[in-house]
C-alpha positions, -999 to 999 in steps of 0.1 A, spaced: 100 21 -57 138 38 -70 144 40 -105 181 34 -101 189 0 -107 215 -2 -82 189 -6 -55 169 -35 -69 147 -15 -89 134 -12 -126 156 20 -147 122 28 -160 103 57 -150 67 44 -160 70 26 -126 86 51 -103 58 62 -82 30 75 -103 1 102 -92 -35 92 -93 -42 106 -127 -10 84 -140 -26 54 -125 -60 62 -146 -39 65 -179 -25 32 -172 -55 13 -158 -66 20 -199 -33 8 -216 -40 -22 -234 1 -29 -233 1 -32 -200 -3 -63 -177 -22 -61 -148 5 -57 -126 23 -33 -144 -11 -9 -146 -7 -10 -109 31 8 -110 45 -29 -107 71 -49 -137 55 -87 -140 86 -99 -121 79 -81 -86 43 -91 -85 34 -122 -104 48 -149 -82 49 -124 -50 10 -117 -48 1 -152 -27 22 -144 -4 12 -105 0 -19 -119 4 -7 -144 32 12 -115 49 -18 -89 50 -40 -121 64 -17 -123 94 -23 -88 102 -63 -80 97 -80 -110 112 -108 -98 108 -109 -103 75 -114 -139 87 -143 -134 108 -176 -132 90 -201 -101 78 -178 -74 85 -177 -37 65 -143 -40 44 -129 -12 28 -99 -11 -2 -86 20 -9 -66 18 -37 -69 -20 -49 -57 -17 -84 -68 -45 -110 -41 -72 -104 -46 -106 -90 -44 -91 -50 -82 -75 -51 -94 -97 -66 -80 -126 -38 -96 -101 -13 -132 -102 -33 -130 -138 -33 -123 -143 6 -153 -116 12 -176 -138 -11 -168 -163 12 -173 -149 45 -202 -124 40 -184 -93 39 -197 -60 24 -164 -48 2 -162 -12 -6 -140 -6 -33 -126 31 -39 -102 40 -72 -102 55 -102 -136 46 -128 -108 34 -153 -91 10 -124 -127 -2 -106 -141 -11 -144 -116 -37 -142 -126 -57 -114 -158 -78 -113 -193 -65 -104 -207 -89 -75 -240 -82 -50 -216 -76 -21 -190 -53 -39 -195 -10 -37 -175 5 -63 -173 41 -53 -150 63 -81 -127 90 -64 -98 99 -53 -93 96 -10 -97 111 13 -116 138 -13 -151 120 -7 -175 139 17 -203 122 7 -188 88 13 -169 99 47 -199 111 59 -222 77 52 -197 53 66 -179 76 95 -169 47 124 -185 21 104 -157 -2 88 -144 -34 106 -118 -38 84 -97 -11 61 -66 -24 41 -48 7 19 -19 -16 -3 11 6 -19 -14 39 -18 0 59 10 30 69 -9 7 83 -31 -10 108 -9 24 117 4 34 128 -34 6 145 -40 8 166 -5 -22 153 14 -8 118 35 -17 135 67 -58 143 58 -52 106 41 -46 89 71 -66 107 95 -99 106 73 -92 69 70 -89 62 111 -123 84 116 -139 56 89 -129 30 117 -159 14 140 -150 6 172 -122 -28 173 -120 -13 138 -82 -21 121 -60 -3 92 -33 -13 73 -16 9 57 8 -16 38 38 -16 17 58 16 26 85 28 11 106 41 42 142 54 26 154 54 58 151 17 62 161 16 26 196 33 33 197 10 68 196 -19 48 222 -6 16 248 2 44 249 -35 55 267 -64 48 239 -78 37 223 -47 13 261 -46 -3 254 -85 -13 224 -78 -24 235 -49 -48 261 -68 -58 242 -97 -70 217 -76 -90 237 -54 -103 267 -78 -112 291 -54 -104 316 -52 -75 306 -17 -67 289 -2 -35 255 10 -31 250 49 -32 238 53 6 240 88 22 227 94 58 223 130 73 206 147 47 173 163 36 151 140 14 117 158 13 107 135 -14 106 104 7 88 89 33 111 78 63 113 72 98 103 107 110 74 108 90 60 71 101 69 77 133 52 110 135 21 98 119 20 68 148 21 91 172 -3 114 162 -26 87 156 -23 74 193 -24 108 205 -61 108 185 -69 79 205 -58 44 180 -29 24 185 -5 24 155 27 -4 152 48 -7 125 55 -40 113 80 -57 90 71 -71 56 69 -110 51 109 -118 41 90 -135 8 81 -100 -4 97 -81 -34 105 -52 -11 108 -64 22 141 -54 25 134 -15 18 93 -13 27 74 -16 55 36 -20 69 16 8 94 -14 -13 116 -33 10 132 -65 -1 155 -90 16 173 -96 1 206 
């Protein structure tokens, strides 16, 4: 998520990407809402989160099926996790549950639920216990994360090794600034500026240069074909149009055949 305004954005830079350890400091602020200790203002995840949910239903069936291994990386402590312990209640699933102490003391403790503290991929222990054991493996506005914090690459292919076989990752909500600029430089992403800024000015949107900072096209790209050439299928998918960032953001779906 941009700070700048003129893209849609919240001018506050409590919400513009935090590391890990940023996360844990907020998952312990009392002044924060639930969604905002997530890296979220109320107003892009309140109303939104039913129809996240809705969106990452479409793409891991098996979430549907029953008794299956389900792993969260990253779940956070707003209403989304706790949607997802509520459907595995339901159908039998075992839910592992990896994040910070400070974010994983705020969800509930249930039979079925494995809280396991720590930071991914940087859990031997853990990787070597459920290596090609999970069904299902959902990773919601995390990836960015590893990507900041210079270790996307061991993120994701860590994660696909976790996968048993018909095993399926998502790897959801994406900031791609590619996309993002695609989008600004339309008819459409001009409207859209317009409206929420109130101004009559033109988005900020420069192609052809280096943005190391960012994810983008060449970097999902690359990691899809890596993964395939490791042995999974990998498709990137568009975002519900309902979502706060649909527009700018994008889901990874990889599956191991």
């Amino acid at each position: 998520m941009s700070s700048n305004p003129s893209v849609g954005a919240v001018n506050n830079s409590t919400f513009y990407n935090p590391t890990f350890d940023e996360y844990r400091r907020m998952a312990q602020d009392s002044n924060l809402s639930c969604y905002e200790k997530v890296g979220f203002p109320d107003a892009y995840r309140k109303e939104s989160e039913p129809f996240i949910f809705e969106d990452i239903l479409r793409k891991l069936p098996s979430l549907e099926q029953k008794n299956k291994v389900i792993l969260d990386i990253g779940p956070g402590c707003s209403r989304l996790p706790h949607m997802l312990i509520e459907l595995c209640e339901r159908n039998g699933h075992t839910l592992l549950l990896i994040d910070s102490e400070e974010m994983l003391a705020l969800l509930p403790d249930k039979p079925f639920i494995h809280k396991l503290p720590g930071q991914f991929p940087k859990m031997e222990a853990f990787f070597q216990n459920y290596r090609g054991r999970v069904d299902c493996l959902l990773s919601y506005s995390v990836l960015q994360i590893a990507f900041k914090e210079g270790f996307f690459q061991q993120f994701v292919d860590t994660a696909l090794a976790l996968l048993a076989e018909g095993g399926e990752m998502l790897l959801g909500d994406i900031p791609n600034i590619s996309k993002r600029k695609r989008f600004f430089a339309s008819n459409n992403g001009v409207r859209y500026h317009q409206q929420f800024t109130g101004e009559s000015t033109l988005p900020d949107v420069r192609f052809n240069q280096m943005e190391p900072e960012h994810l983008d096209d060449g970097t999902l790209f690359g990691l899809m074909m890596r993964a395939r050439l490791q042995g999974f299928d990998a498709y990137l998918l568009p975002q519900d149009a309902r979502l706060p960032f649909a527009n700018r953001r994008e889901d990874l779906l990889l599956t191991r055949p």
